[in-house]
C-alpha positions as CSV (number, residue, x, y, z in Angstrom):
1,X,-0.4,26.9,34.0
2,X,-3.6,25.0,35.5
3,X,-5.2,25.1,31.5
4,X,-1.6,24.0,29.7
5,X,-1.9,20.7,32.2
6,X,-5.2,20.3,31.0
7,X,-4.8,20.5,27.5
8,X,-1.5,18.1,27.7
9,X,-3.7,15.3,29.6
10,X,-6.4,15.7,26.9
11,X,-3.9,15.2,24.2
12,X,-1.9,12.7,25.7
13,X,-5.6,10.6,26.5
14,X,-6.1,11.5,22.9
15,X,-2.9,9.8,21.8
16,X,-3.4,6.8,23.8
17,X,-7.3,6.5,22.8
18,X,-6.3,5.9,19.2
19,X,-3.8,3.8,19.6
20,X,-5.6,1.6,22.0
21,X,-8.9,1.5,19.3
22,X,-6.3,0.6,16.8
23,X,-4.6,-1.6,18.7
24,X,-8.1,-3.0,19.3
25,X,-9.1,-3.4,15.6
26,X,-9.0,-6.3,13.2
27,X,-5.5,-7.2,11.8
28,X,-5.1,-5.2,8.7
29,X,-2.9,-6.5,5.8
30,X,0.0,-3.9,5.7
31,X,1.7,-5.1,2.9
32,X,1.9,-8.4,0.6
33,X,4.0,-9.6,-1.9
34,X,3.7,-12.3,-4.4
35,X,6.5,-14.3,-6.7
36,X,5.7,-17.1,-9.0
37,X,7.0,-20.7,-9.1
38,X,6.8,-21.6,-12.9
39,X,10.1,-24.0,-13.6
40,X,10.9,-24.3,-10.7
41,X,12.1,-27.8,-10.1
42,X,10.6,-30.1,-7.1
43,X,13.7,-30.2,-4.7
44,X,13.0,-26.3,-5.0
45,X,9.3,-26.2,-4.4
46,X,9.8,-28.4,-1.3
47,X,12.5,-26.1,-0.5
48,X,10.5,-23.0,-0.7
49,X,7.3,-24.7,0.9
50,X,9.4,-25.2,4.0
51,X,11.2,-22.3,4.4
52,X,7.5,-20.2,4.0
53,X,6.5,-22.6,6.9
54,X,9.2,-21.5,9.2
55,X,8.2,-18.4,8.2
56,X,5.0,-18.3,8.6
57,X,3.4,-16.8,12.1
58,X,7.2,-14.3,13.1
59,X,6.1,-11.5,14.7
60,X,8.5,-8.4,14.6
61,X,8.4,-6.1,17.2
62,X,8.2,-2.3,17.4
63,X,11.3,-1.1,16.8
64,X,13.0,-4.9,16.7
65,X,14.7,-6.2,13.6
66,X,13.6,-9.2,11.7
67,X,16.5,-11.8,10.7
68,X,15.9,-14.1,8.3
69,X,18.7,-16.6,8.8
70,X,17.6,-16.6,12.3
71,X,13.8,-17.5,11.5
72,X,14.6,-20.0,9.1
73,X,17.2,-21.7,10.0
74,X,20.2,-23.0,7.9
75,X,19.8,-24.7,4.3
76,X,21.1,-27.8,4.7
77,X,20.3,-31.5,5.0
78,X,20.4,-31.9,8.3
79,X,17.4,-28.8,8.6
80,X,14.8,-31.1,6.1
81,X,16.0,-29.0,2.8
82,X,16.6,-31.1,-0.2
83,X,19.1,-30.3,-2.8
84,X,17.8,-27.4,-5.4
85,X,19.6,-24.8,-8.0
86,X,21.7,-22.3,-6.7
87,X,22.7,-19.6,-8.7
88,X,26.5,-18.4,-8.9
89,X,27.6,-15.1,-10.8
90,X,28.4,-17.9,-14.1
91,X,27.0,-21.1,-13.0
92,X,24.5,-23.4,-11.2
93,X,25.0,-25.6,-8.7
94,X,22.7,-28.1,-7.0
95,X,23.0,-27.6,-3.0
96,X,21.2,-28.4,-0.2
97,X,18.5,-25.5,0.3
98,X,18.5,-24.5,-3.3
99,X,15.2,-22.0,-3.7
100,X,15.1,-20.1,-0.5
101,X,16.4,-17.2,-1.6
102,X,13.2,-17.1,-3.4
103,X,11.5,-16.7,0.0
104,X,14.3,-14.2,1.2
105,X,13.8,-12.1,-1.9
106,X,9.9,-12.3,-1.5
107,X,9.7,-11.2,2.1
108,X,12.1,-8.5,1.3
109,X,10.2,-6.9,-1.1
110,X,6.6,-7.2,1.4
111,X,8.9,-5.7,4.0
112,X,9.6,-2.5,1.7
113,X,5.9,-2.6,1.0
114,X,5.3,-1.6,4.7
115,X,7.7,1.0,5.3
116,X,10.4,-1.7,6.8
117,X,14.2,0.0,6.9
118,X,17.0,-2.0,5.6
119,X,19.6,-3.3,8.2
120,X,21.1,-6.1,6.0
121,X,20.5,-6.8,2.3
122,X,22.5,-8.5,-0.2
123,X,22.1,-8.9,-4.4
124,X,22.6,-12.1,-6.3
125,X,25.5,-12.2,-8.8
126,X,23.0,-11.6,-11.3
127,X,19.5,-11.6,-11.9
128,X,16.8,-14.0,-11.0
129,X,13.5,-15.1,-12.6
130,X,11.2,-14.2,-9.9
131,X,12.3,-10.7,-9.1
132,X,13.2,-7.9,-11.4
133,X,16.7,-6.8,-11.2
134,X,17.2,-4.8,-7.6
135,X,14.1,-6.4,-6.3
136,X,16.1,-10.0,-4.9
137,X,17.6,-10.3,-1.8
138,X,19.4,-13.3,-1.6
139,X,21.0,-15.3,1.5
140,X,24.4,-17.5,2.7
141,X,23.8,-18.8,6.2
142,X,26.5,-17.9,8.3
143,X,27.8,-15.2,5.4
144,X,24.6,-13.3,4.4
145,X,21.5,-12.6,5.8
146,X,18.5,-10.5,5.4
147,X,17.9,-7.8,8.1
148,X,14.6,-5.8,8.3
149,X,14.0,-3.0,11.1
150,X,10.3,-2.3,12.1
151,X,9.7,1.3,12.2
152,X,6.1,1.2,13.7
153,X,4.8,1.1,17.2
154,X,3.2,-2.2,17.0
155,X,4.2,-5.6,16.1
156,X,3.9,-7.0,12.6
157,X,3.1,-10.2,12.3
158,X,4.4,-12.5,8.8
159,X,2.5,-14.9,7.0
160,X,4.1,-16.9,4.2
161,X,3.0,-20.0,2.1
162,X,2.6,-21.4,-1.5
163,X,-0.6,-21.9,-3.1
164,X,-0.6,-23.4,-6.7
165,X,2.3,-21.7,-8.7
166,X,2.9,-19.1,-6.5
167,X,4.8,-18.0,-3.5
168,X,3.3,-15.2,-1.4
169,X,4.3,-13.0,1.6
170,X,2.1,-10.8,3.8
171,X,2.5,-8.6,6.6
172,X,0.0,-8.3,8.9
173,X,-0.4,-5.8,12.0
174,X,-3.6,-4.3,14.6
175,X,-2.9,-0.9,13.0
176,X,-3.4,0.2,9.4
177,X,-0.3,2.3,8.2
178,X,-0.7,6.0,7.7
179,X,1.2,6.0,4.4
180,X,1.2,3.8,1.2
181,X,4.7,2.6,-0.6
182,X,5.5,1.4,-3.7
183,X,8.9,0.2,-5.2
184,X,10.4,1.7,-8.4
185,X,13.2,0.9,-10.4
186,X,15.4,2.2,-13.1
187,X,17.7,0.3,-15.2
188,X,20.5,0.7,-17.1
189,X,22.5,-1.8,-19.1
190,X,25.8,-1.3,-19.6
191,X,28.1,-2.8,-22.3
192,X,31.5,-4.0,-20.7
193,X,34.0,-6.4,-22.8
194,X,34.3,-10.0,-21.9
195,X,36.8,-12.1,-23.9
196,X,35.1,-13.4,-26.9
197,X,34.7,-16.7,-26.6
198,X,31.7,-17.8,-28.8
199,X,29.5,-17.3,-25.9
200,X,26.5,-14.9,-25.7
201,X,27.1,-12.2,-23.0
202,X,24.7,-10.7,-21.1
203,X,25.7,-6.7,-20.4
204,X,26.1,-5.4,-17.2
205,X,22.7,-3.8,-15.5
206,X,23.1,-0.9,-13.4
207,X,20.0,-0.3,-11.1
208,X,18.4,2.5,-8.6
209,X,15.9,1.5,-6.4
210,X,13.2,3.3,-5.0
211,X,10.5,4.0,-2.4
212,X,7.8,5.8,-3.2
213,X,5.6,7.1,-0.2
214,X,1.9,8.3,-0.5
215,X,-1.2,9.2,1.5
216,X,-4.4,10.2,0.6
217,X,-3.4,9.9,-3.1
218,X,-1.0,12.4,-3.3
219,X,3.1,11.5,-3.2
220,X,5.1,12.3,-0.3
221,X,8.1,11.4,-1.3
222,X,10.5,9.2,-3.7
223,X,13.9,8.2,-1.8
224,X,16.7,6.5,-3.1
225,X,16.8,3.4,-1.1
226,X,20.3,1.6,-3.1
227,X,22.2,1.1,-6.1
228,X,22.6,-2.3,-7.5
229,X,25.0,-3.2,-10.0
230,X,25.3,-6.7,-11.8
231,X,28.4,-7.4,-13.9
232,X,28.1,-8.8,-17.5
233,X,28.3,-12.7,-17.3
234,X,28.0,-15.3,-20.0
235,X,24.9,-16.6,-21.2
236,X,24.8,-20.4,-21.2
């Protein structure tokens, strides 16, 4: 009985020796995530630049779940945001916090990156610039949010900002991850009839999205994470 006691305290010192030299170690970048600003008009830019700054520095904690709504804030006038596109299944408006889906949509996909689960995640009406279809995550304060769970035993730290043309996201943590993900796609367009009008039409894209896990070079596993499906609209 005397040696199983033994060998459970040397395992459990083990455990806790590894963790507390990880724990110990430089911040590793777990994940990172770039988007790019080309055309993007300036009420936009000074849109995006401000929601990266609030942002910017949120840690997550072990097993907590990150809200973006929460961390940013709401889009509006009264918050500093300044009136930008927003995009509507047929149209564009200009509204106060126009562009920070953008942000949403990048963190989202540096959350995947590192292993995050999804809690809350919505689609725009249709497809964006900066992200390939699936990929976007976009945002309605009040009416959608983004919602990321942190799996891992430490706390993950997000930096965000905009240098040049481009907007990037990183996670950060004391700990590098034991596994490496990647996100695939496959699409499908699919023809559904829209009065003719005169108007081009863009077809319907139906999309699965995927994580890919890996260690060590070899793949773990591929898991369906959702579908996405964006109805045919008119192209203006």
């Amino acid at each position: 009985m005397k040696n199983f006691r033994n060998i459970s305290a040397i395992i459990i010192t083990s455990l806790a020796a590894l963790l507390s030299a990880a724990l110990t170690q430089e911040p590793a970048t777990i994940s990172s995530f770039t988007t790019p600003l080309d055309g993007q008009d300036e009420g936009v830019r000074w849109n995006i630049a401000l929601a990266s700054r609030k942002l910017d520095g949120c840690v997550v904690a072990p097993g907590a779940a990150f809200s973006f709504n929460d961390t940013v804030g709401e889009g509006s006038a009264r918050e500093g945001y300044a009136s930008g596109r927003v995009l509507y299944r047929d149209y564009v408006a200009e509204e106060p916090g126009g562009g920070i889906c953008q942000v949403s949509s990048t963190a989202f996909m540096a959350f995947l990156r590192a292993g995050f689960e999804i809690v809350s995640r919505h689609r725009h009406s249709q497809p964006v610039a900066y992200a390939r279809p699936g990929l976007d995550a976009t945002i309605k304060y009040g009416k959608k949010n983004l919602v990321m769970k942190n799996p891992w035993p430490f706390p993950v730290t997000v930096r965000a900002g905009v240098s040049g043309e481009s907007l990037t996201v990183s996670l950060r943590a004391p700990a590098a991850l034991p596994f490496r993900y990647d996100i695939d796609t496959d699409e499908e367009e699919i023809a559904l009839p829209l009065p003719d009008d005169g108007r081009e039409v863009r077809n319907g894209i139906s999309v699965h999205v995927y994580r890919l896990k890996h260690r060590d070079g070899a793949l773990l596993e591929k898991r369906l994470l959702y579908r996405d499906y964006y109805p045919p609209v008119y192209v203006k």
